[in-house]
N, C-alpha and C positions, 0 to 999 in steps of 0.2 A: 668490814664484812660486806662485799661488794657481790659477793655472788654465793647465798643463805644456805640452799642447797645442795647437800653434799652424796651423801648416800642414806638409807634407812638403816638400823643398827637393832638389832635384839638385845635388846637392857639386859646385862648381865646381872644374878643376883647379887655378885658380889660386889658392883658398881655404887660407889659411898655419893649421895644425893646430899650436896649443902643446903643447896637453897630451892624454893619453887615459885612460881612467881603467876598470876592468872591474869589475861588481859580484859584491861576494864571495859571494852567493846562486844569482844566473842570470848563466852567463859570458859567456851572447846577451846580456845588456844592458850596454850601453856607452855611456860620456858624453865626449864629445871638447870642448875649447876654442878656439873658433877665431879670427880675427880679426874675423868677425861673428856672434859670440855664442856658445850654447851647443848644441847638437846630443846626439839620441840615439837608439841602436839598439835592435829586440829581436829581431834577427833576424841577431846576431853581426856585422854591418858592412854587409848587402846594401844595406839604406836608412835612411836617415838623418831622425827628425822634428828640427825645431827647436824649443828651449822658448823660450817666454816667459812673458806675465803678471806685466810687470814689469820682467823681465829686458832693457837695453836691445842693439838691436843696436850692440855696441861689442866691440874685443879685448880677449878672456876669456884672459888669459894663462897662468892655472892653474887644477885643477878638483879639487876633495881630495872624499872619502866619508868621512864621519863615520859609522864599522861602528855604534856602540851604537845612536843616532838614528835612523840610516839615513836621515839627510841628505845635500844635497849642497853643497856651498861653490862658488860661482864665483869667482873672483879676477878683477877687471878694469882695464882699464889706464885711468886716471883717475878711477872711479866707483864705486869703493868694492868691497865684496864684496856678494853677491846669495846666499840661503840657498832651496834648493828644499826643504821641510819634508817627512818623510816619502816619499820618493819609490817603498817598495816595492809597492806598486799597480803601477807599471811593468811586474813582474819577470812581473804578470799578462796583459799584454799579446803576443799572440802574435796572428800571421795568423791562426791558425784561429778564437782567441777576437773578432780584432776584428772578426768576422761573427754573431757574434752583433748581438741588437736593443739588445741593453744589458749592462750589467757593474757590477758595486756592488763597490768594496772599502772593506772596514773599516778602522781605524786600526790600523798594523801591533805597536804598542806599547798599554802603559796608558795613558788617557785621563789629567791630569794637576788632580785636582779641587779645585780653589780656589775662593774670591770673588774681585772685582773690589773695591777699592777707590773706591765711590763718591764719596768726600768727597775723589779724589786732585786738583789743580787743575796750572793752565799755568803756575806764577808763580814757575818757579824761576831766571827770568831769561833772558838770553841765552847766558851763559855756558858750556853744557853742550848737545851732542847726544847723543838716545837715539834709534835707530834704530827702526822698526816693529814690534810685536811680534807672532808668530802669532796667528791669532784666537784667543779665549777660546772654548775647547768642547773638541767630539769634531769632528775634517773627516775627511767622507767621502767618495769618490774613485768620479766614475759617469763611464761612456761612454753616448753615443748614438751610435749607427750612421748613423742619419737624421733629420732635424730633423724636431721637431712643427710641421705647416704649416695653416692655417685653408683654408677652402673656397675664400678669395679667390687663397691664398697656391698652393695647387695649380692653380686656375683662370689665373692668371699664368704656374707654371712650363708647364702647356699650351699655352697661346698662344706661349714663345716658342719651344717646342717646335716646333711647328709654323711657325712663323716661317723659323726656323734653317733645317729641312728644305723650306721651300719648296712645302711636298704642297698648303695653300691658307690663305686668310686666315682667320685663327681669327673666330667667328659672336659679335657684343655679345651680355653676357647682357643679359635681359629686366630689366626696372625691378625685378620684383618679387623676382628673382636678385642682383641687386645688394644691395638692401634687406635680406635674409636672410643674407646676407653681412655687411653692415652689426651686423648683431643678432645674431650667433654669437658666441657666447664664446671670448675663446683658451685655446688649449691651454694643459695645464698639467704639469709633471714637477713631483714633493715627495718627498724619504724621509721615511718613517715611524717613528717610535723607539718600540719597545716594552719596557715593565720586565719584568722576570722570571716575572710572573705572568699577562702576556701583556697589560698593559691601554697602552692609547694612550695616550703621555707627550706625544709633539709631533709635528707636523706641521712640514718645514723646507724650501721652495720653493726649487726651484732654476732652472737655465737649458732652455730646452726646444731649443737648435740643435746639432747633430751634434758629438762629440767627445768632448775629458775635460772634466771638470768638476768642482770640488768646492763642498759645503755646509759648516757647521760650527753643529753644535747647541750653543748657548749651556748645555746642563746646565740647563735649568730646564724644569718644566712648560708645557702651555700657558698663555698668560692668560685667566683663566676671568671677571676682574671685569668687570663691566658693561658694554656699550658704550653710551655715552653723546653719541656723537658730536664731543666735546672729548677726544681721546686725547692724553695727555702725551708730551712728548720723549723721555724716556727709556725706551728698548728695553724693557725686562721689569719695568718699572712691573707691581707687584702678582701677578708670577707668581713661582710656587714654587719653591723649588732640589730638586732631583733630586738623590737621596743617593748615594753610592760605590757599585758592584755594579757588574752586568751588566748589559748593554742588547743590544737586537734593532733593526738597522734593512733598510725592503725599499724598495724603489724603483716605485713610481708613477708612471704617466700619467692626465694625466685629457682627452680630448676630448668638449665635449659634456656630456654627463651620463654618460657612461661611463667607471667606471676600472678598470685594469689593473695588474694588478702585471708587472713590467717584470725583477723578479730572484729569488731566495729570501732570505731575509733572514741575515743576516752579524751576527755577535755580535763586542762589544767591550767592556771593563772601564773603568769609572770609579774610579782611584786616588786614596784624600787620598793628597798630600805630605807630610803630617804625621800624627805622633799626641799627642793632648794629653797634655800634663803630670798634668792632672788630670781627677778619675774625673767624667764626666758625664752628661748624658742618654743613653738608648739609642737606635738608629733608630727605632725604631716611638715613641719618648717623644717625641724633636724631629718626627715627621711628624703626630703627633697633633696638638701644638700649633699648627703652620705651618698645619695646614688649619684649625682652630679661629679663628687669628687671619684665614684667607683668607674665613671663613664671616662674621667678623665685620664684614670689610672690604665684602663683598660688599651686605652689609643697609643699611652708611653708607652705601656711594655711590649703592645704588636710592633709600636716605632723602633725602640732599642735592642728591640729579638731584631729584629728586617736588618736592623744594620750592624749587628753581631755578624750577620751571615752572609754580609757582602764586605764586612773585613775579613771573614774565613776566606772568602772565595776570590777577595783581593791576593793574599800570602799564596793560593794556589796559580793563581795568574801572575805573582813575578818569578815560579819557577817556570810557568810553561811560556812566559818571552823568554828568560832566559836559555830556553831547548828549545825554541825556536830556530829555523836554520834561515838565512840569507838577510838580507835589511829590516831592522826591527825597528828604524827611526822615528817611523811614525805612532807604532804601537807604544815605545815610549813613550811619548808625548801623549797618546789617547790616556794611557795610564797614570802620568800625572794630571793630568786633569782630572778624573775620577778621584785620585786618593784629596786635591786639593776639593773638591766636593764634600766627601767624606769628614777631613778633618774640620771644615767649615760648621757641618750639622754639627759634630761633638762640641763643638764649642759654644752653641745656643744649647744645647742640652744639660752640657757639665760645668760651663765655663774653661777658662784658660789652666790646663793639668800642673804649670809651672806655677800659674800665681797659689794656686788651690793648695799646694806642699806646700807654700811659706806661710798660710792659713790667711790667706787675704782670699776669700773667698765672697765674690760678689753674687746678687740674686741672678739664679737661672732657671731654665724649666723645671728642673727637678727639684730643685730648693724650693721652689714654691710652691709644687705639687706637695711636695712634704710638711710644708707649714699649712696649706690648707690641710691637709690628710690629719694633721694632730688631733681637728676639733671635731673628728668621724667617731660617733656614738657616745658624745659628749650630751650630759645631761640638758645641759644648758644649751647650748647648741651654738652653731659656728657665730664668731665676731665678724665685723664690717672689716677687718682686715683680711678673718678669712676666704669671706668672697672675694675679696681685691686680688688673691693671692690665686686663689682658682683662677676670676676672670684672665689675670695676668698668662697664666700657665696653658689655657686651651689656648689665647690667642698666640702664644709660642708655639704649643702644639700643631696648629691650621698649619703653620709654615711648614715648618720641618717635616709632619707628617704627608706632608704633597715632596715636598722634596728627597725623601726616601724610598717614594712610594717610586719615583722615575729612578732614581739611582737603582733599584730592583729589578724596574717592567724594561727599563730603555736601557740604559747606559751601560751598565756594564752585561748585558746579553749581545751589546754590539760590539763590546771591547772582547767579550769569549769569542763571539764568530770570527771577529777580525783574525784574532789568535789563529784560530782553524784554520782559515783563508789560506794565513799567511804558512800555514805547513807545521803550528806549532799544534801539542796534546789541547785532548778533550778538555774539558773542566767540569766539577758537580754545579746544575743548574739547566747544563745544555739537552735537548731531545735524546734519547738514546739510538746509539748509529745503529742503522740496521740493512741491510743489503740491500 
């Protein structure tokens, strides 16, 4: 039940009430089970919300609070049991608070700090169900009083405005009202997660329409590597794990180019569940290294974007020798030396592609980048091989990354012009012709 809030409901009388349940905190807040679903008060019984977010309309025949969690259990009659996680942001919930513009609560417990098991897989057959599990983070629990609406989106509730009321036919906007409309940015709501020191961890996008709502910060940094316009599948691809402590989060709007802070900001704790057996790096030891090996990461992927695009722009340059018109002898020749540059880098960066199929694959940049990269947000923090494997990895890097960096500035801008010179096509990279 991820998002508690659903609509307000007028309790029918003929609605059959299982169960009732009163919370050990705020004695106004009350959760009842009814025949169609789950219901709750904060206003000691006057009005009644209904939750969902999940939760189906079905008889809820029992409703239990689990005190320490400060969950809630629904019990229902053919469909299993349904878990509202955390529900005491509720007990904040009062008439006068929900006139406010917004409302941020924090997780009312320790944030619960693990990794995720990436290498977990689907292949344990059919045999067994595991049910859903809360997201992996910190979830934090916002209200909006009134939905973020674009110029189009107020320009409509106007018109029906007027509609409804009869007073007269609302006036077409102008073509060029339209069109600005068209080109407005939507709105935006995000909390903010600040570390202890005050600096900006993450940005976490949420919903911008009227009610409750929750986000859940995955515990990692932003992702700071490259964008390269090929983003990988997997979520936090290359972003940092955020250590155990304290965090700050505020609540944001942004319309336009304008943003607002919408709350004050609400502190919450990030708990390991463990502590290791044995004596290992310190925080500031493991944050050292994770940013070291994110710094090193960052130079591979500008390096292997750089040279993705001057093998693009290679394949374009042996069609335009080949439409070339009159002696191209020499341009041959500038272009195998380019390509023999080119396969040179790949082979400090990937090793040899032939031996690499027959799985003799020896250490190179990226292998080692990768074995250092394993021990990124490890409790214990990187081994003495790890750093060997970094040191190893930037000192491959210096090279290659100067030797890319001319294969892009120098060599092949003088093998396109030669091209032109020589009467053959443009290519992407070169100035744009202009009279």
């Amino acid at each position: 039940l991820h998002y508690p809030l659903r609509r307000q409901r007028q309790m029918c009388i003929r609605d059959r009430v299982w169960r009732i349940v009163q919370d050990h905190v705020n004695k106004d807040l009350m959760f009842i089970g009814t025949e169609f679903g789950v219901f709750f008060t904060v206003d000691g019984g006057e009005q009644w919300v209904e939750l969902e977010g999940g939760m189906p309309t079905i008889s809820t025949r029992d409703v239990k609070i689990q005190r320490r969690e400060n969950d809630l259990v629904a019990g229902t009659f053919g469909r299993g049991i349904y878990i509202l996680d955390d529900y005491a942001p509720l007990r904040g919930l009062t008439e006068k608070s929900m006139q406010e513009d917004a409302l941020l609560f924090a997780p009312s417990r320790p944030v619960k700090w693990f990794q995720l098991d990436d290498n977990h897989t689907d292949s344990d057959g059919d045999d067994r169900f595991v049910a859903e599990n809360p997201e992996h983070g910190a979830t934090l629990t916002y209200y909006l009083k009134d939905s973020l609406l674009t110029a189009k989106e107020k320009r409509q509730e106007a018109e029906k405005k007027l509609i409804k009321e009869k007073e007269k036919y609302p006036k077409y906007p102008s073509w060029e009202e339209v069109e600005a409309e068209n080109q407005e940015a939507e709105p935006a709501v995000y909390v903010e997660i600040k570390d202890e020191e005050g600096d900006v961890v993450k940005r976490v996008s949420g919903s911008t329409k009227k009610g409750l709502h929750r986000v859940t910060w995955d515990m990692t940094y932003a992702n700071l590597m490259p964008i390269t316009g090929k983003e990988g599948s997997r979520r936090s691809r290359g972003a940092l794990v955020a250590l155990p402590g304290t965090y700050f989060a505020t609540l944001f709007k942004r319309e336009g180019n304008t943003v607002t802070a919408l709350s004050e900001p609400v502190s919450f704790e990030l708990e390991s569940i463990y502590d290791g057996a044995l004596e290992g790096a310190t925080d500031e030891q493991r944050a050292a290294f994770d940013n070291a090996v994110s710094d090193a990461q960052k130079r591979a992927v500008t390096t292997t974007t750089v040279l993705s695009s001057v093998e693009e722009t290679m394949e374009a340059l042996r069609s335009a020798i080949d439409r070339t018109q009159g002696d191209i002898t020499g341009l041959e020749a500038q272009y195998a030396d380019v390509q023999r540059e080119i396969n040179a880098v790949n082979r400090e960066l990937y090793g040899l592609e032939s031996r690499n199929r027959k799985g003799i694959k020896p250490a190179n940049i990226t292998s080692r980048l990768g074995y250092a990269r394993s021990a990124v947000g490890s409790s214990y923090g990187p081994t003495q091989q790890h750093k060997d494997q970094l040191r190893f990895a930037n000192e491959g890097l210096d090279s290659v990354s100067e030797r890319v960096s001319v294969l892009q500035q120098t060599t092949l801008p003088a093998l396109q012009n030669a091209v032109v010179n020589a009467g053959g096509p443009w290519t992407m990279g070169l100035p744009v012709i202009t009279r």
